[in-house]
C-alpha positions, 0 to 999 in steps of 0.5 A, a space after each residue: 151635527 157636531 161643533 168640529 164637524 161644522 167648523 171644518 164644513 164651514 172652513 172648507 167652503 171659505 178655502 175652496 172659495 180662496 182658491 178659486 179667487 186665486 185661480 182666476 186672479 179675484 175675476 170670481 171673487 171668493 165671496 161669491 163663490 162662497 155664498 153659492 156653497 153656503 146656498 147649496 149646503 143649505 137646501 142639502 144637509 147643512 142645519 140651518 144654524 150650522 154656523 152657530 154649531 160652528 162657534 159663531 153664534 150672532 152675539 160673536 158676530 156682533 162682538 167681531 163687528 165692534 172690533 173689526 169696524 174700530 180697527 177699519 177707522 185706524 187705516 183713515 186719518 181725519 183728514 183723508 177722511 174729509 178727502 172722501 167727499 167725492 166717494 160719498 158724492 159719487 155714493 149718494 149719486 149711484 143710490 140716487 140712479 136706483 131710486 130714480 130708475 126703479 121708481 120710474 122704470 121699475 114702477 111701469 114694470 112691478 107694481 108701486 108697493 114691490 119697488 117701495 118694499 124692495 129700494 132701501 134693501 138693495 142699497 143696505 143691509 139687514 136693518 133696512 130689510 127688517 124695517 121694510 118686510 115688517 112694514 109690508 107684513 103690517 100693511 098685509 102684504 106678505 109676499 113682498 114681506 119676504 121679498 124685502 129679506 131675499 134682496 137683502 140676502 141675494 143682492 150680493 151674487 150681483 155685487 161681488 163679482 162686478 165689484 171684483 170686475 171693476 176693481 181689477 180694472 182699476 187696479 190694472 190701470 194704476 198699476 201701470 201708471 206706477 210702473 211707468 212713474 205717472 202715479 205716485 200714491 200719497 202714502 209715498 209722497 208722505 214718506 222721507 227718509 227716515 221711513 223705516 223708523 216712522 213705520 216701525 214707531 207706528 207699531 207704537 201709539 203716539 200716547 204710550 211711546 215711554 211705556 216699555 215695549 214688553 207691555 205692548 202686549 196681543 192683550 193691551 193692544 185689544 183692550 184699547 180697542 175695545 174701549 174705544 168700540 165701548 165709547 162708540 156705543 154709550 156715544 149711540 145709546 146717549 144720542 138715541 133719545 134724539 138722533 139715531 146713529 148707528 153704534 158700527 158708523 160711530 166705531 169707524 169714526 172714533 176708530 179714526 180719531 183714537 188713531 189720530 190722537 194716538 191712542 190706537 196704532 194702525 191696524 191694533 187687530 192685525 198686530 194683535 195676531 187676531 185679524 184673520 179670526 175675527 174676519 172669519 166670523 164676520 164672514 160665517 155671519 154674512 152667509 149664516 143670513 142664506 138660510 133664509 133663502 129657500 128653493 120657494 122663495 126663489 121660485 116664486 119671488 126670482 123675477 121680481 128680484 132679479 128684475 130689481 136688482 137689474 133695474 137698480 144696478 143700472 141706474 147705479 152705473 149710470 149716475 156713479 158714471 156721471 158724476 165720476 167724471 165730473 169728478 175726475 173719478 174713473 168710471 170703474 172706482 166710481 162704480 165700485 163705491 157705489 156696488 159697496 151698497 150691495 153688501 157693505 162691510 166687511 165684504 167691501 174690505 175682502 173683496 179689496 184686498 184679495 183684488 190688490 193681492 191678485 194684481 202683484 205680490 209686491 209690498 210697495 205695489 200693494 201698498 200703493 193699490 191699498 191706500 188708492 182703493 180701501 179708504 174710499 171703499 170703506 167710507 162708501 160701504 159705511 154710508 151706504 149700508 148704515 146711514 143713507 138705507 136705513 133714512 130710506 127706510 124710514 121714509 119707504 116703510 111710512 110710504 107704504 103704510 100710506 098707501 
C-alpha cells in the first residue's frame, strides 16, 4: 500500500469518528467508534503495519508520547496537583473493586490462573499486558498468554463509551449550576481584573519575559520542551538501578514543575501550532495495537474477556461509588477516574475534550468544564496505567509462577 494511501485511510476513520462524536454530542465517543473501523479494516484490507506505511511508525509514537505528556503537566500546577488526593483516593479504590470482585467472583466463575493473567491489564496498558502474557507463556499457559494482550487491546470498547456517558453527566450537571451562578470554578476565582493582561503574559514563561518576543518562536517553544522530556528521561534511566519509575510518569511531573517555575508556558504544543499532529499519532498508536486482535482470538477467548471486563467494571462502579461520596465526589466524576484505568493517556484527555466541546460552544463555559474534568482525568490515567498495573503485575506474574 502506498504511504498516502494509508495516511488518507487512517485519516478518514479518525474524521468519520469526529463526526459521529459530534452527531450524538460525544454519547458515542470517537474513540470508540474509531477502533471499531480500525478492527473492521484490519480483518479486510488493511496491512497490518498500515499505520507504520502511514508515517507513524512506534519510534514516533514514542517521540509524541514525551511530548504530549510534558506538555499535559503544563495544565497542572503543584498545588492542584496535590489538590487531586481524592482523584487517586477515588482511583485506587475503583482498582481495588476489580481485585476484590474478580479474585472472589470472578475466581468461582474462571479459573485462578485466567483472573490472575487478566487484573493487571484491565487496570493499565501495554507494560502490564506484556508482563503478564510472558509470565503465563512461561508457565505454559498460552492460551491465556494471548488473553493478557486481547484485554489490553479490547477493554476500551467498554471505556470509551461509559466514560463519555459519565462525563456528559457530569458535564450537564456543572453546567447547570454555572449557569445558575451555584458553581464557580477555580480558574475564575483566581482571576482579577487585569485578566486579559495575566492571560496573554502566560504566552510567555515567567524566566524568558526580557527575552523579546520575535525569539519566542514555534521552534524555542518545542525545544524547551524537549529538554524538560530529556531530564525526564535521564531522571528514569538514573533511579532504575534502584526504583523503577516510568519516564512518561516523570514527564507529567517535570511538566508541571518546569510550568510552575517558569520555564515552560501553558500548553507549549498548542502554542507551538503542532498539538493537533502530535494527538493524531498517538492515537494511529493506540488503534496500530488492534492488529493483534483477530477473528480467532476473539472467537475463542470472548467470553472470558467480556466476562472480566463485566466483572471488573462493576467492582470499579462499586467501590469509585463508595468512596466518592464520602468524599464528596459525584458518582459519575468518581466513575470516570476510575474507567481512565481502561485506556490511560491520551485517550482520557480526547475522550474530555470532545465531551467539554459537545456540551457548549462557549470559551468561559469551556473553560469552566475543562479545568473541573481534565486535571483529575489526567492524574487518574497517569496512576492507573503507569504506576498501580505495572506494581500489579510484578506481584500477579510472581503469583502465577508460583502456582
Amino acid at each position: 500500500m502506498a504511504q498516502m494511501t494509508a495516511f488518507t485511510l487512517v485519516m478518514g476513520i479518525l474524521y468519520i469518528g469526529d463526526i459521529i462524536s459530534s452527531k450524538t454530542k460525544a454519547w458515542v465517543s470517537s474513540v470508540f467508534v474509531c477502533a471499531v473501523l480500525f478492527v473492521v479494516g484490519y480483518w479486510t484490507f488493511f496491512p497490518k503495519n498500515i499505520v507504520e506505511i502511514a508515517g507513524i511508525p512506534p519510534v514516533v509514537a514514542t517521540l509524541l508520547m514525551y511530548l504530549l505528556i510534558t506538555n499535559m503537566g503544563t495544565l497542572l500546577s503543584i498545588k492542584e496537583l496535590g489538590n487531586q488526593w481524592k482523584t487517586i483516593v477515588i482511583t485506587l479504590s475503583g482498582i481495588t473493586g476489580i481485585v476484590v470482585l474478580l479474585l472472589t467472583v470472578g475466581s468461582f466463575i474462571f479459573d485462578l490462573e485466567t483472573v490472575l493473567v487478566a487484573v493487571p491489564p484491565l487496570v493499565g496498558g501495554v507494560v502490564s499486558s506484556l508482563i503478564m502474557s510472558e509470565a503465563a507463556q512461561t508457565a505454559g499457559l498460552t492460551s491465556l498468554s494471548v488473553l493478557a494482550i486481547l484485554i489490553y487491546v479490547m477493554q476500551g470498547f467498554a471505556g470509551y463509551p461509559l466514560t463519555s456517558i459519565m462525563l456528559k453527566k457530569e458535564g450537564k450537571r456543572m453546567l447547570e449550576k454555572y449557569r445558575n451562578g451555584q458553581w464557580q470554578p477555580v480558574n475564575e476565582q483566581k482571576k482579577s481584573s487585569l485578566e486579559d493582561s495575566i492571560i496573554e503574559d502566560e504566552t510567555i514563561p515567567k524566566l524568558f519575559k526580557k527575552v523579546p518576543k520575535k525569539y519566542h518562536t514555534d521552534f524555542s517553544r518545542i525545544f524547551r520542551l524537549a529538554c524538560v522530556a530529556l531530564a525526564a528521561y535521564y531522571v528514569s534511566v538514573w533511579c532504575s538501578s534502584f526504583v523503577s519509575i516510568s519516564p512518561f510518569v516523570l514527564c507529567l511531573f517535570f511538566g508541571v514543575i518546569a510550568s510552575t517555575l517558569g520555564f515552560l508556558e501553558k500548553q507549549p504544543l498548542k502554542q507551538a501550532n503542532s498539538f493537533g499532529f502530535a494527538i493524531l499519532g498517538l492515537m494511529l498508536f493506540i488503534f496500530d495495537g488492534l492488529k493483534k486482535a483477530t477473528p480467532e482470538m476473539l472467537e475463542e477467548l470472548l467470553l472470558p474477556m467480556v466476562g472480566i471486563i463485566i466483572i471488573g467494571v462493576a467492582g470499579m462502579y462499586l467501590f469509585s461509588a463508595i468512596v466518592g461520596r464520602i468524599l464528596g465526589v459525584s458518582k459519575e466524576m468518581a466513575f470516570a477516574v476510575s474507567l481512565t484505568a481502561l485506556y490511560g493517556f491520551p485517550a482520557d484527555y480526547i475522550i474530555t475534550n470532545e465531551v467539554i466541546q459537545s456540551l457548549t460552544e462557549d470559551e468561559k463555559e469551556i473553560e469552566a468544564l475543562t479545568h473541573h474534568m481534565m486535571p483529575p482525568m489526567l492524574v487518574a490515567g497517569f496512576i492507573t496505567v503507569t504506576i498501580v498495573s505495572v506494581i500489579l503485575a510484578g506481584i500477579f506474574s510472581s503469583i502465577l509462577l508460583s502456582l
